[in-house]
C-alpha positions in Angstrom: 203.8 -329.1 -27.1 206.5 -326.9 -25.5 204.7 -325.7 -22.8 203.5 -329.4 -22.1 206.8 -330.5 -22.4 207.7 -328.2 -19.7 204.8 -328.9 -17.7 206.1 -332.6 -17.7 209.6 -331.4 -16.7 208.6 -329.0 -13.6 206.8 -332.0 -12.1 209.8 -333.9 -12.8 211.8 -331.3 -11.2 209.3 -331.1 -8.4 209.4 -334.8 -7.6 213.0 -335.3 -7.9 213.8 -332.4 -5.1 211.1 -334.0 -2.8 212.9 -337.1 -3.3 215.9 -335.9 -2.5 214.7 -333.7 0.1 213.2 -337.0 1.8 216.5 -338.9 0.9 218.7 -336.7 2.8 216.7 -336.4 5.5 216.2 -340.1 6.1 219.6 -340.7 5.9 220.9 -337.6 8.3 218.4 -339.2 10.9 219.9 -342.4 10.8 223.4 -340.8 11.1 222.2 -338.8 13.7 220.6 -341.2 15.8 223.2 -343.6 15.3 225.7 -341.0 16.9 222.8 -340.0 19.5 222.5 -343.7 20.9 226.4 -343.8 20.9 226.9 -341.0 22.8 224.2 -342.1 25.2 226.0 -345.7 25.3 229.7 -344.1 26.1 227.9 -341.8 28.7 226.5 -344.9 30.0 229.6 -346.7 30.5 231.5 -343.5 32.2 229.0 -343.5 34.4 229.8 -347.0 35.6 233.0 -346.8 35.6 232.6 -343.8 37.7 230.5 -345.8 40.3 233.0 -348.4 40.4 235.7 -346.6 41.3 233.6 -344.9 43.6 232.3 -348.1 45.3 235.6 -349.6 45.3 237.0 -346.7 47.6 234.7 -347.4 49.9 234.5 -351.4 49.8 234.7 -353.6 52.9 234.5 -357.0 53.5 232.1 -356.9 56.6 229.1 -359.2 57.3 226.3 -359.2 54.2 223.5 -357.3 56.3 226.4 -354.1 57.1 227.8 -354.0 53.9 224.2 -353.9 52.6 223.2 -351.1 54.5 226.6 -349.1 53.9 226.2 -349.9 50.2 223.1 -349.2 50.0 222.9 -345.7 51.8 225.9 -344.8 49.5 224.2 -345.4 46.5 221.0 -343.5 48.0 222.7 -340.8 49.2 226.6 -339.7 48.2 226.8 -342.0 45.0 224.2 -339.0 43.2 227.1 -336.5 44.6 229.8 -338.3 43.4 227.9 -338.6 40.1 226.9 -335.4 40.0 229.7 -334.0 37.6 227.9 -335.6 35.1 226.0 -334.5 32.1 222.0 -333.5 33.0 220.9 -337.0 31.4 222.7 -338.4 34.5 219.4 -337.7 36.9 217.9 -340.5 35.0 220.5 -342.9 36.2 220.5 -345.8 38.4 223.3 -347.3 40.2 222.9 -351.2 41.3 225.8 -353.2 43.6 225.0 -356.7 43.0 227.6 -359.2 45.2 228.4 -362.3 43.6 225.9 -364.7 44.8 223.4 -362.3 42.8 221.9 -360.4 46.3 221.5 -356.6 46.1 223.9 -354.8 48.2 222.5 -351.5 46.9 220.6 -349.5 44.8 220.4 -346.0 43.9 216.3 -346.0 43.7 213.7 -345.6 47.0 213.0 -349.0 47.5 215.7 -350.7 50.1 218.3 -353.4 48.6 217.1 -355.5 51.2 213.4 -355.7 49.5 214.9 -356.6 46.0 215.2 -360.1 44.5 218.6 -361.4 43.9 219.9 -360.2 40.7 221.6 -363.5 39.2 218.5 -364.4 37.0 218.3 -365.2 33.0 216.4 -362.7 32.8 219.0 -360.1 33.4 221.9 -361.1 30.9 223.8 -357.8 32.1 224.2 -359.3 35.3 225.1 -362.3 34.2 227.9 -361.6 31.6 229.2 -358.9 34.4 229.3 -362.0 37.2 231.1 -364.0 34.5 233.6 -361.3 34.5 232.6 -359.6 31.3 230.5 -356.0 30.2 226.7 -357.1 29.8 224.0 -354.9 27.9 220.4 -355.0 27.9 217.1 -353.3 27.3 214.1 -354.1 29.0 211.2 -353.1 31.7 212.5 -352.9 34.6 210.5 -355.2 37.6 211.7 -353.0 40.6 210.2 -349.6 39.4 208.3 -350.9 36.3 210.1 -348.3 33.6 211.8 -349.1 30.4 215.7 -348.9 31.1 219.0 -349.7 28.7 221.3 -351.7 31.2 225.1 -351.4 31.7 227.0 -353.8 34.1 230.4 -354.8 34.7 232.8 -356.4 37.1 233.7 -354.6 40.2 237.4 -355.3 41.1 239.2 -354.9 44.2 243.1 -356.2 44.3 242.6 -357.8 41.0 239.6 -360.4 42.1 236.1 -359.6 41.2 234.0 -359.0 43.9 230.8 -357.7 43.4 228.8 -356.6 40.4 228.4 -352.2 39.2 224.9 -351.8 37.0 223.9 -348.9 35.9 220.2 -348.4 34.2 219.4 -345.3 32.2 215.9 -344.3 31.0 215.1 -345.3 27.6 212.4 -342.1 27.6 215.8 -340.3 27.9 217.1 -341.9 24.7 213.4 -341.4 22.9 213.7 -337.8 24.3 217.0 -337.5 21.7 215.6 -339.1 19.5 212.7 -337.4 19.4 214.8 -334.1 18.7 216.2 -335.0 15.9 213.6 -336.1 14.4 211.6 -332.7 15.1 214.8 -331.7 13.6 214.9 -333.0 10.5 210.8 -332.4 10.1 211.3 -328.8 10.8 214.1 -328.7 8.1 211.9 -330.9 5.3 209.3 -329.2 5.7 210.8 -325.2 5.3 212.4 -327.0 2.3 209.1 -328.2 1.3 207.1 -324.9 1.7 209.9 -322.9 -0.4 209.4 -325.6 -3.1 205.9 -325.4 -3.1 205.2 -322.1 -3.5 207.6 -321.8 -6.4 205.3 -324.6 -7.8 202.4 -322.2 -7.1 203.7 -319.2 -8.4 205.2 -321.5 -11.5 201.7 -322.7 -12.1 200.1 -319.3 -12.2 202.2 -317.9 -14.5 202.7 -319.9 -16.9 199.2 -322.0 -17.1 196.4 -319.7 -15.5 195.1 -319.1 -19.2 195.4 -322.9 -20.2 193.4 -323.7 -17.0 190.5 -320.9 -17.8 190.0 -322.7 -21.2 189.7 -326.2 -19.6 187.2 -324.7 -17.3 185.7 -323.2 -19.7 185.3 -326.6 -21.9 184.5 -328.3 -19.0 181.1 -326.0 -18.2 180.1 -326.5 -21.5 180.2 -329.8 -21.1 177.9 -329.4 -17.7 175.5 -327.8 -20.1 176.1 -323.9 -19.2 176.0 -322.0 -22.2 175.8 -318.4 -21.2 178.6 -316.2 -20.5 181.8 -316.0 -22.6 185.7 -316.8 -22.0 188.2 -313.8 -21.9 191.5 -314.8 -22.1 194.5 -312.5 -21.9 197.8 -314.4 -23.4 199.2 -315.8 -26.7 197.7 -315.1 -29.6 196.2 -318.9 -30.1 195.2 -318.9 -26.3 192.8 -316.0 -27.7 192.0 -317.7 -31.0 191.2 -321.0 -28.8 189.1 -318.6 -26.6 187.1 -317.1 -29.7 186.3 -320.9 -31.2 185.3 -321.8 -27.4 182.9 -319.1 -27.6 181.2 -319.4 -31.2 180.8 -323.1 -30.4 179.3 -322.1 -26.7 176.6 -320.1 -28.5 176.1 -322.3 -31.4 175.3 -325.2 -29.0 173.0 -322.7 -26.7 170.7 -321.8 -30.4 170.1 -325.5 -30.3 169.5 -326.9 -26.7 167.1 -323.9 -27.0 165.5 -325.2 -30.2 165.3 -328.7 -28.8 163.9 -327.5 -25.6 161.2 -325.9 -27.4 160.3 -328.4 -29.5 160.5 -331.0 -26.7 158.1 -329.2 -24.7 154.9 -328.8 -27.0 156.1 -332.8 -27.6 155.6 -333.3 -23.7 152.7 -331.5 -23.8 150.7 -332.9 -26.3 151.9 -336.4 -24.8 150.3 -335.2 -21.1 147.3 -334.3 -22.7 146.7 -337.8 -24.3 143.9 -339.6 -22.6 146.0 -343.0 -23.7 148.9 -344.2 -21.8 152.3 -343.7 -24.0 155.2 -345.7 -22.6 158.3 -345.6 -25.2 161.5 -347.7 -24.4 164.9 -348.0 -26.3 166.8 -350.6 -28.0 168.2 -352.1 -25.0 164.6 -352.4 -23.7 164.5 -349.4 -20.8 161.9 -347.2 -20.2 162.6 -344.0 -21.7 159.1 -342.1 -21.4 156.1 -342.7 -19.2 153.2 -340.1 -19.9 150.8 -339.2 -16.9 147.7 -341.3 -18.2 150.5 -344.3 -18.7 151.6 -343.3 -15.0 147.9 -343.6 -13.6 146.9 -346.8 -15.3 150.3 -348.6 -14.3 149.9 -347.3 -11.0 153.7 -345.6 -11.2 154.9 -342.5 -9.7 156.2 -339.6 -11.8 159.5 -340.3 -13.4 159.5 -343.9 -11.4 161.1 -347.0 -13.9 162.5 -344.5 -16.4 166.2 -346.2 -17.2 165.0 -349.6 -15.9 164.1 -352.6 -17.8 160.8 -352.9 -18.7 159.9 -356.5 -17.6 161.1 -355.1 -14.0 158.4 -352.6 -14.3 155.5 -353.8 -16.2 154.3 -357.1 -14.8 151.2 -358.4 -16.9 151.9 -361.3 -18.6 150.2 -360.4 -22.1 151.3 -356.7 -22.4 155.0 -358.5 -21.9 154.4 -361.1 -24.1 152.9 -358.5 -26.9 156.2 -356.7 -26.3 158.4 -359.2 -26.7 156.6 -360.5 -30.0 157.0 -356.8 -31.8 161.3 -356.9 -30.7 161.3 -360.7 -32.8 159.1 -360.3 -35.2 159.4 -356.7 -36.0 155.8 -356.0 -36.6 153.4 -354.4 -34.5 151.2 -356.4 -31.9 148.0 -356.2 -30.2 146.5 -358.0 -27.2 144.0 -357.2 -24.4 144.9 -357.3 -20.6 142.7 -357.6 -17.7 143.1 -357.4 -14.4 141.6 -356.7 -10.8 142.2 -353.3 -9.1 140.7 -352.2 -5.6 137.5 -354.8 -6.0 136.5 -353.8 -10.1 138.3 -355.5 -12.8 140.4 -353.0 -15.4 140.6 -354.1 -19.0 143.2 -352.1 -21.6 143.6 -352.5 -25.2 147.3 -352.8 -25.8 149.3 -351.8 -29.0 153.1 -352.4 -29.3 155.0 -351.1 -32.2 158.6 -350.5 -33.3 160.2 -347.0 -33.8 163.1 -346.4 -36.5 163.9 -343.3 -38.0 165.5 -343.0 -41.7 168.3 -344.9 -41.1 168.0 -347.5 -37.6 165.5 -348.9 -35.2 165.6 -347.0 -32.0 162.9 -348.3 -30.0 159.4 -349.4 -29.1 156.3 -347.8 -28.6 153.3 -348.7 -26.2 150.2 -347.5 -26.4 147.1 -348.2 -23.8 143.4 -347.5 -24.3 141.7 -347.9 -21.7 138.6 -349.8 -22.1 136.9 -350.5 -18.4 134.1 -348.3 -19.1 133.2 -349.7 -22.1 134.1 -352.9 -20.9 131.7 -352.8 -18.3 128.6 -351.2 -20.3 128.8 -354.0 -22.3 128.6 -356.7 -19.1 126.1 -354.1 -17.6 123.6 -354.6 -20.9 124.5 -358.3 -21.1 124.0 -358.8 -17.9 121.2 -356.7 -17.6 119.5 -358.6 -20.6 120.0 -361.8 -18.6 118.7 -360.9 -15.2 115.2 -359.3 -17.2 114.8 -362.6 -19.2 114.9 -364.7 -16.2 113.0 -362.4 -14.2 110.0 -362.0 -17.0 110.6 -365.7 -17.7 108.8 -366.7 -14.9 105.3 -365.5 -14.9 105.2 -364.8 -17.9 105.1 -369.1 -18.3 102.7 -368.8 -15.3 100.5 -366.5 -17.0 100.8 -368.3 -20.4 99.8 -371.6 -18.4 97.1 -369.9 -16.6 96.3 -368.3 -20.4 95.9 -372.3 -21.6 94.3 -373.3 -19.1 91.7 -371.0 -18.8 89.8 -373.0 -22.1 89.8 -375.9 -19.8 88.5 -374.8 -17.0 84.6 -376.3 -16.1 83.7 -374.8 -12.4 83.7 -371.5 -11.0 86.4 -372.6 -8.4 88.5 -373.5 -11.5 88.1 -369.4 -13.2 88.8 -368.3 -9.8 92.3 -369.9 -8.9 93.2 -369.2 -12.2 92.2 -365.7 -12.7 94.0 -365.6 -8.7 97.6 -367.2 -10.4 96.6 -364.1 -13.1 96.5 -361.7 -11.0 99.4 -362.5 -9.1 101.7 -363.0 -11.5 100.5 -359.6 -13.4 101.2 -357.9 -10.3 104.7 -359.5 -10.3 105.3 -357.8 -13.8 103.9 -354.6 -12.6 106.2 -354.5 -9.7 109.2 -355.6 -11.7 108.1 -353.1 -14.3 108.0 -350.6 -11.4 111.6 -351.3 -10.4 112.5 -350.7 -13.3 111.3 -347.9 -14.2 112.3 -346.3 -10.5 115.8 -347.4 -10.9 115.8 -346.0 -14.7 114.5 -343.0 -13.7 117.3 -342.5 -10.1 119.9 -342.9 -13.1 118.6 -340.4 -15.1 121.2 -337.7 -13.7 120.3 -334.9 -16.2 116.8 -334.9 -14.8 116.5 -332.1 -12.1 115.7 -333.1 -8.3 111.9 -331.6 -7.3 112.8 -330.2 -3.4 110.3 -330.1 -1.3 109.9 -329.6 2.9 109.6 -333.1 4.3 108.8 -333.5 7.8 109.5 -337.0 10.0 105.9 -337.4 11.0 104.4 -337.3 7.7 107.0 -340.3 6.4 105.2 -342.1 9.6 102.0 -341.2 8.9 102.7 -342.9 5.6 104.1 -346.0 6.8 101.0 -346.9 9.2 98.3 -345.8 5.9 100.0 -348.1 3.5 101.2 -351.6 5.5 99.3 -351.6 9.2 96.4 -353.3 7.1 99.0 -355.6 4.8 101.2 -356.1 7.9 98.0 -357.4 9.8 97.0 -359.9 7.0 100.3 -361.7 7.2 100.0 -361.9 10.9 102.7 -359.3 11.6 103.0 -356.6 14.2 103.9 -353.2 12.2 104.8 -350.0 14.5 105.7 -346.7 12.9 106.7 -343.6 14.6 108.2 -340.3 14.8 109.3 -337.4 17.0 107.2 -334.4 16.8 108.1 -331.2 16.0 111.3 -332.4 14.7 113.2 -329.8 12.1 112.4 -330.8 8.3 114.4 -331.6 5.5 114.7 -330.1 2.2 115.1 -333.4 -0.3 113.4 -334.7 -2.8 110.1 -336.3 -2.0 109.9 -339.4 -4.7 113.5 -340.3 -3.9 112.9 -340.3 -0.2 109.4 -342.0 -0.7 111.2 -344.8 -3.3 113.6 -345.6 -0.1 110.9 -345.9 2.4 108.8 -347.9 0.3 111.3 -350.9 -0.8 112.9 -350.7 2.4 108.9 -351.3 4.1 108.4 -354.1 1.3 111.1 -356.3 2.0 110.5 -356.3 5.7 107.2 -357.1 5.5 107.7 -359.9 2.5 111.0 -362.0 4.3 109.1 -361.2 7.8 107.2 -364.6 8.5 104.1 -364.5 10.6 104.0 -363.3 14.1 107.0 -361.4 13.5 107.4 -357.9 14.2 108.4 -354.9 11.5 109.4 -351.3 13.0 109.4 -348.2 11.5 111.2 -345.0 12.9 112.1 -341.2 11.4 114.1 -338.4 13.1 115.7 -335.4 12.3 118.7 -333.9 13.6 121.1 -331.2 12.5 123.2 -333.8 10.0 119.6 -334.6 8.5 117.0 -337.7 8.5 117.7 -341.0 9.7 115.6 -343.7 8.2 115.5 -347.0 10.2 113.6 -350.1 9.4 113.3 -353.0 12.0 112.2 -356.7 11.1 112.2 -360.0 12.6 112.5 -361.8 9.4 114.8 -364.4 7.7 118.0 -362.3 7.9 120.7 -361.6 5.2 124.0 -363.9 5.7 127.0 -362.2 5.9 128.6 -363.4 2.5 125.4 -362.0 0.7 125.6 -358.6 3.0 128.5 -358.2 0.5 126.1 -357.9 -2.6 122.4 -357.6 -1.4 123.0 -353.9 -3.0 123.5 -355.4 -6.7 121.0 -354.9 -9.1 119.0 -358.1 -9.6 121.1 -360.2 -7.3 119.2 -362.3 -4.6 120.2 -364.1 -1.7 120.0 -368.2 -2.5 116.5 -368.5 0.1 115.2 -365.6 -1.8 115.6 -366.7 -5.0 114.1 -370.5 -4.0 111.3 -369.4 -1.8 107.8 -369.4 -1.8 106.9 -366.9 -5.1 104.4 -364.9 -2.6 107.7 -363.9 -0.8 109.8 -363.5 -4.2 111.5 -359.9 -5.3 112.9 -358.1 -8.8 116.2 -358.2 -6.9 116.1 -354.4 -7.4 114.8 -353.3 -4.4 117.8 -352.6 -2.7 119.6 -351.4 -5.4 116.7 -348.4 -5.7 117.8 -347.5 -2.0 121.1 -347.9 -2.6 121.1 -345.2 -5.6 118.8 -342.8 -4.7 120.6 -342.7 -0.9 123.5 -341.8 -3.1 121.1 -339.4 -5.4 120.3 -337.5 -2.3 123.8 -337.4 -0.8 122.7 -340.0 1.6 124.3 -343.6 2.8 123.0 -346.9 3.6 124.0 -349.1 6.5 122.5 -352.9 7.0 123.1 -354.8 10.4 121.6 -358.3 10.0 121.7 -361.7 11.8 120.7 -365.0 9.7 117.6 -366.1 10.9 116.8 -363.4 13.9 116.1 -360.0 11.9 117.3 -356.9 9.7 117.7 -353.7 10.4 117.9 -350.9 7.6 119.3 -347.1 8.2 119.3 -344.6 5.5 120.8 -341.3 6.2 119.8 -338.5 4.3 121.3 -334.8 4.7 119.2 -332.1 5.9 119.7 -330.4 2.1 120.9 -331.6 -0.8 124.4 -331.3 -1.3 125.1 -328.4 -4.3 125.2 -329.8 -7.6 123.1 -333.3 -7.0 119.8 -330.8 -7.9 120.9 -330.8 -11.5 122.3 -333.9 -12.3 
């Protein structure tokens, strides 16, 4: 308390001597520049006094225009002369005779009296007090030479009567000049009073509180959490007890942050690892912890929302809402949130529960499971059950009616359009069944790829064996070709067949009679290029969008005649396997003009496809 005492009385001391010190200083300027304008002013009025007894030595009454030009070379040329006695500052002085009718008779600057203005204007009220027989003063810009002056002017008498007017006009830069200097002066003075006092400050302050200071700075990295080194402080015996308690505590906190910093990081770690998303929040709802699968399924950056309200983060309605019900209630909540991202819809299972320790709630706890997977191998198989039972519904009521009607029956014609709805519908089944079983077996990753050498002209040689004679029965004109001696591929030869084959079906089947259906294969260096040309119906372009789908069909293929009918699979077989072999699909189509189908295929298998 002593020392602070005298810590409080040095910068008492201190500010009363820079008070003081400013004091003085103000107050010896004003003296000072009071007695520097002063002596200016008496200089000032010797000076015209000086020119008046000059002037009146040499005054004449003769005609205005001679006594101008006498007057005015005499102030030109001898009145400097006769002023020249003077101090220095009189260089910067201007002599004006003014007669009393307010013309200029002379003047001591370049331009000639003649030139000047007559004098006996408000706007000089030296002149005018002097005409009136008194001492005028002024300060202005003068409008002859256009520099500040301080004016001076008084009678000029000859024999007792006033006859003219004696103005002098000294520079007021003159006057700032001295000025100016004494206040350099003073400065100069202040401020080696000044430096003194401050380096007795500094050398004050080092000697008496350099160890307080290395304990505050001490104290105060502690505080910025740097807990390695130790204080050494050389002074009074409790400076170097304070020291020694600085330093226990310094190492004390360091065994701790260490132990937290452990156990915080296998915390994060098994937190990172979670496949669920953890979000945690305090009691004044801000995010407090955001865990990488949390991050990804919120679509956040790293770190992003941590501090900020949680309803300015999280924006679905019923994770909110869950949220909100656990903070009133108290009790843990559960609800399901769905949602659309980048074209497939995401579905979570939420659970929101409170956190307290022994003694006080401290927060909230989120967790998410994601369920989109699951969520969509259930809509898959429900889906999937749907589109077979409609599928199979169909002829399997035309073959039951053909079934009862086959009892019935009493001509030969009779047996044979029924055994002909039979057989067609059967061979619906079958092809349905084939689908299947094809698009089964494409999804059946674990089962190997058989590779093979497949050449362009043997995929056209296939074409033209298996749909010139089926093309020709529905009227159609069916062209398939290939470049010879093309390079071959190594793929897999039931895939690539499986993508020919649908593609070939459903040109020929939405192709109507006297339409045309063109098949080409060619090899270059990125692999095969499959290309299928029809005439046909056409795909519009909001069912281009999903023609892909397994089991959807476009409206006029689902409501056409049953001899042009599909699964609704085909597509989807190309689709997969394409993707099987490392391949892509592209469809061009125009309602109502034609399709045309290319299937790229790489020249090998890309690694790792082969096995799964």
């Amino acid at each position: 308390m002593r020392r602070s005492f005298y810590v409080q009385l040095l910068a008492g001391n201190l500010a009363l001597v820079l008070l003081t010190i400013l004091l003085a200083g103000l107050v010896a300027r004003y003296l000072l520049e009071d007695r520097y304008a002063q002596r200016e002013k008496d200089f000032q009025q010797r000076s015209t006094a000086l020119a008046a007894e000059v002037l009146r030595e040499h005054w004449t009454a003769a005609p205005l225009a001679a006594r101008r030009e006498t007057y005015d070379r005499l102030c030109k040329l001898r009145l400097g002369s006769a002023l020249g006695g003077l101090p220095p500052a009189a260089g910067d002085l201007r002599v004006t005779i003014i007669a009393m009718d307010g013309e200029v008779l002379g003047d001591s600057s370049p331009m000639p009296a003649a030139d000047m203005k007559p004098h006996d204007t408000p706007d000089r009220p030296e002149v005018m007090a002097a005409l009136r027989g008194a001492e005028g003063w002024d300060q202005r810009t003068s409008e002859t030479v256009g520099v500040p002056f301080q004016y001076h002017a008084r009678p000029l008498l000859v024999a007792d009567e006033q006859v003219a007017v004696v103005r002098t006009a000294m520079s007021v830069e003159q006057l700032t000049a001295s000025e100016g200097f004494v206040l350099r002066s003073l400065l100069l003075g202040a401020g080696a009073g000044l430096a003194v006092v401050a380096v007795l400050g500094v050398w004050l302050n080092w000697m008496w509180y350099r160890p307080l200071r290395e304990v505050a700075q001490a104290a105060a990295s502690v505080a910025a959490g740097e807990l390695h080194g130790a204080v050494r402080i050389h002074g009074a015996a409790e400076l170097e007890a304070l020291a020694a308690a600085l330093n226990h505590m310094r190492e004390s906190i360091a065994r701790q942050m260490e132990t937290i910093a452990e156990q915080r990081a296998k915390l994060d770690t098994v937190i990172r690892s979670l496949q669920d998303g953890i979000v945690t929040t305090d009691t004044e709802d801000r995010l407090v912890l955001v865990n990488r699968a949390a991050a990804e399924m919120l679509d956040l950056r790293p770190e992003e929302g941590i501090g900020r309200n949680i309803q300015r983060v999280l924006r679905y309605a019923p994770l909110i809402d869950a949220y909100r019900a656990c903070r009133q209630e108290g009790r843990p909540q559960r609800c399901e949130v769905s949602h659309e991202r980048a074209g497939r819809t995401v579905a979570w299972q939420v659970s929101v529960q409170p956190v307290q320790d022994a003694s006080e709630h401290i927060g909230f706890v989120i967790v998410l499971h994601d369920m989109t997977e699951i969520a969509h191998t259930m809509r898959m198989r429900t889906q999937f059950i749907e589109n077979a039972s409609h599928e199979l519904r169909t002829p399997l009521a035309a073959v039951r009616a053909a079934v009862d009607s086959v009892e019935h029956a009493e001509t030969p014609e009779e047996y044979r359009k029924l055994a002909a709805i039979l057989d067609r519908q059967v061979g619906q089944l079958e092809a349905f069944t084939r689908d299947l079983l094809d698009f089964s077996s494409i999804q059946q990753y674990t089962r190997p790829l058989e590779l093979s050498q497949i050449m362009p002209v043997e995929l056209a040689q296939w074409a033209r064996e298996n749909y010139v004679a089926t093309a020709e029965e529905k009227g159609l004109t069916f062209q398939a070709q290939a470049a010879e001696g093309g390079p071959a591929i190594l793929s897999d030869r039931r895939l690539v067949g499986m993508v020919l084959q649908n593609l070939l079906d459903n040109a020929v089947r939405y192709t109507p009679s006297g339409g045309e259906v063109f098949f080409e294969a060619e090899t270059d260096e990125a692999g095969l290029l499959l290309r299928v040309k029809d005439t046909g119906i056409g795909i519009s372009p909001e069912d281009q969008q999903r023609v892909f789908e397994r089991f959807y069909q476009a409206e006029y293929a689902r409501t056409g005649h049953v001899s042009i009918r599909g699964t609704g699979l085909g597509l989807a077989i190309v689709k997969h396997a394409a993707e099987r072999l490392g391949g892509s699909v592209q469809l061009t189509s125009d309602l109502g003009k034609g399709t045309i189908m290319e299937v790229r295929v790489p020249s090998a298998v890309p690694s790792g496809r082969s096995a799964h």
